[in-house]
C-alpha positions in Angstrom: 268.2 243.8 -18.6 271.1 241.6 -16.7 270.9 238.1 -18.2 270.7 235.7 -15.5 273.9 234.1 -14.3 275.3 231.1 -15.6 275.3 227.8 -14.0 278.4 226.7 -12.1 280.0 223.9 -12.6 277.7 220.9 -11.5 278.1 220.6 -7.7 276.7 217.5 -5.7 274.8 218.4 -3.1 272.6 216.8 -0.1 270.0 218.3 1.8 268.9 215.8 5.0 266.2 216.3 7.1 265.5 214.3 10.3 261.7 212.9 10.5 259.7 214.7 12.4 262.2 215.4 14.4 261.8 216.1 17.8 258.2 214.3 17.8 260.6 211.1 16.7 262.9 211.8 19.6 259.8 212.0 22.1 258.2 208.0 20.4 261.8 206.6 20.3 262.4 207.2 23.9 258.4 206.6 25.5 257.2 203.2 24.0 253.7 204.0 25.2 253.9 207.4 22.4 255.1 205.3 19.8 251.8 205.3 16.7 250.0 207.7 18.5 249.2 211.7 17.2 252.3 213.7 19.1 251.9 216.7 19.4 255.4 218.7 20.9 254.3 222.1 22.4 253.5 223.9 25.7 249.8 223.8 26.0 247.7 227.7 25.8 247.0 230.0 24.3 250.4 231.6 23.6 251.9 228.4 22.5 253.0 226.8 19.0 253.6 223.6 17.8 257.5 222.8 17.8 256.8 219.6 15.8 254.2 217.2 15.2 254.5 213.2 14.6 253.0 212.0 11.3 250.3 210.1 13.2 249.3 213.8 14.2 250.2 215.3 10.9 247.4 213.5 8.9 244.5 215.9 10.7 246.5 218.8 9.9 248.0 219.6 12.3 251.9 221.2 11.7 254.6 223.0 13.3 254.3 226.8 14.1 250.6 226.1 14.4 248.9 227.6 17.4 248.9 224.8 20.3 245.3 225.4 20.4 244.4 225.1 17.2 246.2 222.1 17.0 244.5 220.8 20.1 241.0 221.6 18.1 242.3 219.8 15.0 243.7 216.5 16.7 242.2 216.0 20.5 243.4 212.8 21.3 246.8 214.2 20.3 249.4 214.0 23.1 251.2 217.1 24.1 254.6 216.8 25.0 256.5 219.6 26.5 259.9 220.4 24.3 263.3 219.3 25.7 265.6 221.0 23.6 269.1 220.1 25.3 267.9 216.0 24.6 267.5 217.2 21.0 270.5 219.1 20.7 272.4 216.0 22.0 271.1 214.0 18.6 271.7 216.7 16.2 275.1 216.3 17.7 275.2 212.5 16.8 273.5 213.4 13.3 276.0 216.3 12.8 278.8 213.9 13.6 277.8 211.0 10.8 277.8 214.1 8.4 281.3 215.0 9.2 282.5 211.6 8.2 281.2 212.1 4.5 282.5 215.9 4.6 283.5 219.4 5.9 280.8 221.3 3.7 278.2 221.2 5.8 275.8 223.9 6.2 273.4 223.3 9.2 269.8 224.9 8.3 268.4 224.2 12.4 268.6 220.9 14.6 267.3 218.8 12.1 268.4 219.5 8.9 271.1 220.5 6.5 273.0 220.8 3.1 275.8 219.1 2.7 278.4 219.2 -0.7 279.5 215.8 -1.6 281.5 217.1 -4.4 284.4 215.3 -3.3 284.3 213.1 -0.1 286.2 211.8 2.7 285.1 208.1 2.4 285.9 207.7 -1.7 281.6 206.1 -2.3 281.5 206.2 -5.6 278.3 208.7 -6.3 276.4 211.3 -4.2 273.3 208.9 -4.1 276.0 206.0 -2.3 276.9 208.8 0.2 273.1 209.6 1.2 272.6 206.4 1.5 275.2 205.5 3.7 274.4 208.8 5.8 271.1 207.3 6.0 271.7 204.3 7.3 274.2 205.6 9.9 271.5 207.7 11.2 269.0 204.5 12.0 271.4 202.3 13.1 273.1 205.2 15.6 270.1 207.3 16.4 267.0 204.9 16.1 265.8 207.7 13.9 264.9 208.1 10.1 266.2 210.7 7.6 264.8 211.8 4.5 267.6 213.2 1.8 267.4 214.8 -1.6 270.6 214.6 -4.3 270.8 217.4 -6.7 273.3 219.4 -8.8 272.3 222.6 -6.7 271.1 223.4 -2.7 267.4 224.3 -4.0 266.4 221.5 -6.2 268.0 218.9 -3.2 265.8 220.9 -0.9 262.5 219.8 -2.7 263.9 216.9 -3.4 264.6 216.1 0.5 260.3 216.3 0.9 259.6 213.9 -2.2 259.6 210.5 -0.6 259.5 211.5 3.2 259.2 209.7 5.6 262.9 207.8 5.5 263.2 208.1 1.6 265.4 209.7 -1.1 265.1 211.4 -4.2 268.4 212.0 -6.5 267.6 214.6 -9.2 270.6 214.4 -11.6 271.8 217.4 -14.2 269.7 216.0 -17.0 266.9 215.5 -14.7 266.5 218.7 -13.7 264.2 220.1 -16.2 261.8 216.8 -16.0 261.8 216.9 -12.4 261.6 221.1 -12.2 258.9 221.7 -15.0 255.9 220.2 -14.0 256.3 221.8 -10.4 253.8 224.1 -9.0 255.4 227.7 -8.8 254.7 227.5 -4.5 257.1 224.7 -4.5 260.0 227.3 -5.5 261.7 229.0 -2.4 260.8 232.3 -1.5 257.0 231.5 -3.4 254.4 232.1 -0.7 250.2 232.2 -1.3 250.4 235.9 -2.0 253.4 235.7 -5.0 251.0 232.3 -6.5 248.2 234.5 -7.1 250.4 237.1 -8.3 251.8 234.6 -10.8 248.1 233.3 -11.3 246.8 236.6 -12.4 249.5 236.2 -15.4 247.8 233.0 -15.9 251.2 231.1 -14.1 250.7 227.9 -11.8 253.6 225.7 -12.8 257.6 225.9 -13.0 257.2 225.7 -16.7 254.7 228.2 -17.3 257.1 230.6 -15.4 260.0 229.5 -17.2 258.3 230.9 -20.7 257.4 234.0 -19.4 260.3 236.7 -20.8 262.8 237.4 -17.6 262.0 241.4 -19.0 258.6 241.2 -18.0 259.3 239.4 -14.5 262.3 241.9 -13.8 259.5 244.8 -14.9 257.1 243.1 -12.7 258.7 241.8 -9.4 262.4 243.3 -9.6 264.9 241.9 -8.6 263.2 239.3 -7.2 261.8 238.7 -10.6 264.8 237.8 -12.0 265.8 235.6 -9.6 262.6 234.0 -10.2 263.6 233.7 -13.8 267.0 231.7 -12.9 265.0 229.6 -9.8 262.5 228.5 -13.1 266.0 227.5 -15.5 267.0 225.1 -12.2 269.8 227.6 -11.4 271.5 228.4 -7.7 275.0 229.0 -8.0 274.8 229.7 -3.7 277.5 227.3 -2.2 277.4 225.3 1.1 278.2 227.5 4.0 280.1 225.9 6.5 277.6 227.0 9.8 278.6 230.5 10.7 276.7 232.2 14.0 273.7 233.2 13.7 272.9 237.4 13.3 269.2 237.1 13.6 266.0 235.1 14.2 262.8 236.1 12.6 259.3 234.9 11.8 257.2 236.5 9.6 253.8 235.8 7.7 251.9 237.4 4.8 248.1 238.4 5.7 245.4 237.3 3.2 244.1 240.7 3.4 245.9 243.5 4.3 245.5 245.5 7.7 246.0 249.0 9.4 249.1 249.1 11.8 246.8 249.5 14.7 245.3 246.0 13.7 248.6 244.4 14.0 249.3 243.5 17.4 247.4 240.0 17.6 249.9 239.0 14.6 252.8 240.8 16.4 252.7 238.7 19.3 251.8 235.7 17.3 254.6 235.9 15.3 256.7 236.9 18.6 256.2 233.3 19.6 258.0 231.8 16.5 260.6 234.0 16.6 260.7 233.1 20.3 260.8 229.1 19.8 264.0 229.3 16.8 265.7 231.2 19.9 265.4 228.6 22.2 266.3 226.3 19.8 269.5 227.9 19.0 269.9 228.9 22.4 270.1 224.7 22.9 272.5 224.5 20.2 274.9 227.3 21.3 275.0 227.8 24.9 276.0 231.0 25.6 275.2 233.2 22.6 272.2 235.9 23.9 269.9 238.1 21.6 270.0 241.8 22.2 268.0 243.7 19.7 264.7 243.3 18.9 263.2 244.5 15.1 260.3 244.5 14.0 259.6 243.7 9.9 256.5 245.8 7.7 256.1 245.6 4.1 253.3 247.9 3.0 250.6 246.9 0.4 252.9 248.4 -2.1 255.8 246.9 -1.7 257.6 248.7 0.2 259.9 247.3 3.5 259.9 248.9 6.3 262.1 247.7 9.5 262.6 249.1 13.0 264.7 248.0 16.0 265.4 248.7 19.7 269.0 247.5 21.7 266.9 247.7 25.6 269.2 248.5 28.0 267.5 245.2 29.5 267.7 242.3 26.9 264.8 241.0 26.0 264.7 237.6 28.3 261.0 236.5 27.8 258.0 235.9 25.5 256.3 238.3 26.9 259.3 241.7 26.8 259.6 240.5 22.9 256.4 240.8 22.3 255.8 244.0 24.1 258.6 245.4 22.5 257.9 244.7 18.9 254.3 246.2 19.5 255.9 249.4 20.7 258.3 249.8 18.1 254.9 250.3 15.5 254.9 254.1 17.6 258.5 254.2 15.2 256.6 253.7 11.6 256.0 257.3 10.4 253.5 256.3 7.4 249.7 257.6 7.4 247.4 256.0 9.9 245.5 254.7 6.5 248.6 252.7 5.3 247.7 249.1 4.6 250.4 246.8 5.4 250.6 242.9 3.6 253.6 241.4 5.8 255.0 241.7 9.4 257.5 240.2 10.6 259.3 239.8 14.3 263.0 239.7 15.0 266.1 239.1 17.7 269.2 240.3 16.4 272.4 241.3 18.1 273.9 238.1 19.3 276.8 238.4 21.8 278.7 235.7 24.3 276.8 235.4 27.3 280.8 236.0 28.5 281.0 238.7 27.1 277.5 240.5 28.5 279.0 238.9 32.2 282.7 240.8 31.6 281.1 244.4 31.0 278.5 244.0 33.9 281.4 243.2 36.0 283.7 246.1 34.5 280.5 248.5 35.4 280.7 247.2 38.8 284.4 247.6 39.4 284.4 251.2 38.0 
C-alpha cells in the first residue's frame, strides 16, 4: 500500500468565480432584465442552458440543463441568446484585475479561476486582503459581483468559492481545514458524483469524516487508485499547483446514467451530451480565436469499470452540432464488446486543437502542389 503523499508546504490560494456570469452580463447591460428569471440559451429542443440568473435559479433551473426543460421549470423565464465575444471581452477585464495581484493564474473557463497568492505583486498583507481587493476591483470595473474562496490548497478554495455566493467569501485557513472539511458531505469532494455517494453509502459513508476513518487499504482495495486519492482528498490534501493557462487539448462532457444501458440505447445521451461538449467549444472558441477542434472521441465506461474510448480525425472537421453528434454516434460501430454489455458513463469529446493558420497554410500548400 503507497501512503498517501504529504502535504506541501502551505500555499495560499484563490479560487474566483464571477456570479452567474453571463446571465449577470445580459441584467447589467438590459435594465428591463434586471430581477427577472434569465435564462441564457437558444430556445429547442437541441439547446442547453449556458447560464441562468439566480432569479431563475430558485425554480431549478441550472446550466447544461435542456432549454426545454428549463422552459417547463421557469416559464416566465426570459431567454436570452448567448453572446460569447461580449463575455469574452469581461473575462478580459476580470482576467486583467487578477494580473495585478499575480502571475499564477490558472483560468478554469470565462468566469472563473485559481489564482496563488503565495507571494503578491501589491505587498496586502494576507490572502483574505488580496480577495478582497480583487473583489472590489471587479464591482467597481465590471458592475459585476464575484464570489472567492481562500484556502491552503486549490480544492478546499474551490468549495470554499460556493459557501457564501452570491458576492461573498469564505477563507478556510490551515487549522481550519479539518473543521471546515469534516462535516462535509462526501458529494461535495471533486470527482464525487451520485453514483460514487451510493457507492460510499453502501459502506455506510455520507460525510468527509466518515470517509476519512475508513482504512486507505480498504478504499485503495475498493476504488483503486481513485480510492486513494479519495483517502488524501478526505485528510484536506492537493499538492496540484496553479497552472498558468496552457491551450486547451480537449473538451468533453460526460454524465453517469442512474441505470445502466445497452450501447444501442445510447444515442439520445450521445447527442445530448454532444451539445455540452458543443457549448465549452464555443466558449473557448470566444476566448481563443483561431484555435479549431479536429478529432472527435467518444468516452464508455462499462458497468464494471472499465474505460473505453474511441476517436475519429474526419478528413472534414467537425464544424456543427449536428456532424459532432453524428459522429460520436457512429464511432459506437468501433466498441467491440457483446451487444449485452451494460454501460454506466458516456462521454463526448473534441480533441485535436490546431491554429486556424495553420489548417489555412496546408489547404493552400494542397492547392499550390
Amino acid at each position: 500500500m503507497t501512503a498517501p503523499s504529504r502535504p506541501a508546504p502551505a500555499r495560499k490560494i484563490l479560487h474566483v468565480d464571477m456570479d452567474a456570469f453571463y446571465a449577470s452580463v445580459e441584467q447589467r447591460d438590459d435594465p428591463s432584465l434586471r430581477g427577472r428569471p434569465v435564462v441564457v440559451a437558444w430556445r429547442g429542443n437541441r439547446s442547453v442552458v449556458c447560464a441562468a440568473s439566480y432569479e431563475a435559479r430558485k425554480f431549478g433551473v441550472r446550466s447544461a440543463m435542456p432549454a426545454v426543460r428549463a422552459e417547463r421549470l421557469c416559464p416566465q423565464a426570459v431567454f436570452v441568446p448567448p453572446d460569447f465575444v461580449r463575455y469574452k471581452a469581461v473575462s478580459r477585464q476580470v482576467r486583467e484585475i487578477f494580473a495585478r495581484h499575480t502571475n499564477l493564474i490558472e483560468p478554469l473557463s470565462l468566469d472563473e479561476a485559481y489564482l496563488d497568492v503565495s507571494e503578491t505583486k501589491t505587498g496586502l498583507p494576507s490572502a483574505t486582503a488580496t480577495a478582497e481587493a480583487i473583489r472590489a476591483a471587479i464591482r467597481d470595473e465590471t458592475a459585476l459581483t464575484a464570489s472567492a474562496g481562500v484556502a491552503p490548497n486549490k480544492f478546499i478554495a474551490k468549495i470554499a468559492s460556493d459557501w457564501n455566493k452570491p458576492d461573498g467569501i469564505c477563507v478556510v485557513r490551515p487549522r481550519q481545514v479539518d473543521a471546515f472539511l469534516l462535516p462535509l458531505p462526501v458529494g461535495r469532494l471533486p470527482g464525487v458524483g451520485k453514483v460514487m455517494q451510493g457507492k460510499l453509502a453502501e459502506l455506510g459513508i455520507a460525510t468527509v469524516g466518515q470517509l476519512r476513518s475508513l482504512p486507505a487499504a480498504e478504499l485503495e482495495l475498493r476504488f483503486g487508485r481513485w480510492g486513494r486519492r479519495l483517502h488524501e482528498l478526505s485528510l484536506g490534501i492537493d499538492n496540484n499547483p496553479v497552472r498558468p493557462e496552457r491551450p486547451t487539448v480537449q473538451i468533453s462532457s460526460e454524465d453517469t446514467f442512474e441505470h445502466d444501458l445497452l450501447l444501442d440505447d445510447l444515442e439520445p445521451q450521445i447527442r445530448r451530451l454532444a451539445e455540452g461538449t458543443w457549448a465549452g467549444y464555443q466558449r473557448e472558441r470566444a476566448r481563443h480565436q483561431g484555435r479549431l477542434a479536429r478529432t472527435v472521441v467518444l468516452k464508455l465506461k462499462t458497468s464494471d469499470f472499465r474505460i473505453l474510448t474511441r476517436s475519429l480525425t474526419p478528413a472534414v472537421r467537425p464544424a456543427t452540432l449536428e456532424a459532432l453528434a453524428d459522429i460520436a454516434c457512429e464511432l459506437r460501430a468501433r466498441v467491440e464488446l457483446s451487444a449485452g454489455t451494460r454501460y454506466r458513463l458516456v462521454g463526448v469529446g473534441l480533441s485535436g486543437f490546431v491554429d486556424e493558420d495553420d489548417v489555412r497554410a496546408q489547404s493552400d500548400l494542397f492547392e499550390l502542389a
